[in-house]
C-alpha positions, 0 to 999 in steps of 0.5 A: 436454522434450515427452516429460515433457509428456505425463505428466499428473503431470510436467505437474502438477508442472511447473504448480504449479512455475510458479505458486508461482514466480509467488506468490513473485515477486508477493511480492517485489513488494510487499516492494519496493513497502512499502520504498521507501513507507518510504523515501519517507515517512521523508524525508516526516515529516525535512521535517515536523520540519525546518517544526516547527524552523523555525516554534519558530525564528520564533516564538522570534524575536518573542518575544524582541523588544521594540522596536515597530519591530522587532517589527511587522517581525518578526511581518510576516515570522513571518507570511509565513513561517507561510504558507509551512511551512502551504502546505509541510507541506500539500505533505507531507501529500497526498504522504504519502497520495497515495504511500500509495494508490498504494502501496495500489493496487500492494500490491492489484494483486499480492495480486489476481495471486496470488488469481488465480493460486490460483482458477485452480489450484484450477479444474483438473478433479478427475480431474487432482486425484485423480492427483497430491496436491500441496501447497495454494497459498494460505492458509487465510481466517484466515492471509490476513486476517493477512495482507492486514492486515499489508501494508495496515494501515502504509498507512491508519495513514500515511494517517489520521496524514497526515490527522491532522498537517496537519488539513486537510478535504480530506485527510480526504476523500482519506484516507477515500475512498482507504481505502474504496476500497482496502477495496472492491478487497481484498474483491472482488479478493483476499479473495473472488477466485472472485466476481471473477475469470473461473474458467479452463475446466476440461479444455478 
């Protein structure tokens, strides 16, 4: 194993071995990541449809009463119960966002992992380049913007249609900030890793 070592080539190959192995990995991360968000969110927007069946039901119930009485009663109670599935789907809509964003955060964490992974590959000295002719890691800027809008467009379009059902000021702010944010951190973490990322020593 330490005879293979010394060989310069075997050694090259041995590294670009490692650090695809890493990318995959990195990559199988945020597959994980993405299915258990929609997961968690279809179980999200069940419960939304569950208060929309519950509101219809209320409502239904006073309009079909006619007794004074029993429809004072009744509007008392549809009330109450308005201000529950109001504070319920509220619950929804910041859990629905705040799981995006998070979601977000570990989507970025393992794209940056892998930008960093490529910049130190492509700071290895040129005389060690000119050696051994092996495949490019990483995409061309075109393919990693498809990319990086595939993995993070489901996620503000989860967070704004959150932001949009429960129409609630503050999870627009939330909404708003986190996408700034989570724009921010792709930019400077992923998008333009070399202006982010400590550039590994080159042959020392």
């Amino acid at each position: 194993m330490s005879s293979a070592f010394n060989d310069p080539v075997d050694r090259e190959v041995a590294l670009y071995d490692r650090a695809w192995s890493r990318i995959q990995l990195e990559i199988s991360l945020i597959n994980q990541r993405l299915t258990w968000l929609f997961t968690f969110q279809g179980f999200l927007f069940t419960a939304y449809g569950i208060s929309l069946s519950a509101q219809a039901t209320v409502l239904n119930a006073l309009a079909a009463t006619t007794q004074p009485t029993a429809t004072e009663l009744i509007a008392d109670t549809a009330y109450s119960v308005e201000q529950h599935i109001h504070f319920a789907r509220l619950v929804l809509g910041y859990a629905g966002v705040i799981s995006a964003v998070l979601t977000a955060v570990g989507v970025a964490a393992a794209r940056n992992t892998s930008a960093y992974i490529v910049a130190s590959w492509k700071a290895r000295p040129e005389e060690i380049k000119e050696k051994i002719t092996l495949p490019p890691l990483g995409a061309r800027p075109t393919n990693r913007a498809l990319g990086l809008t595939t993995a993070f467009g489901p996620l503000f379009l989860l967070m704004i249609l959150w932001a949009l059902l429960i129409s609630d000021r503050y999870l627009f702010g939330v909404t708003a900030a986190s996408m700034i944010l989570t724009i921010v951190v792709i930019y400077k973490k992923v998008v333009d890793p070399q202006a982010s990322l400590p550039t590994p020593a080159s042959g020392k």
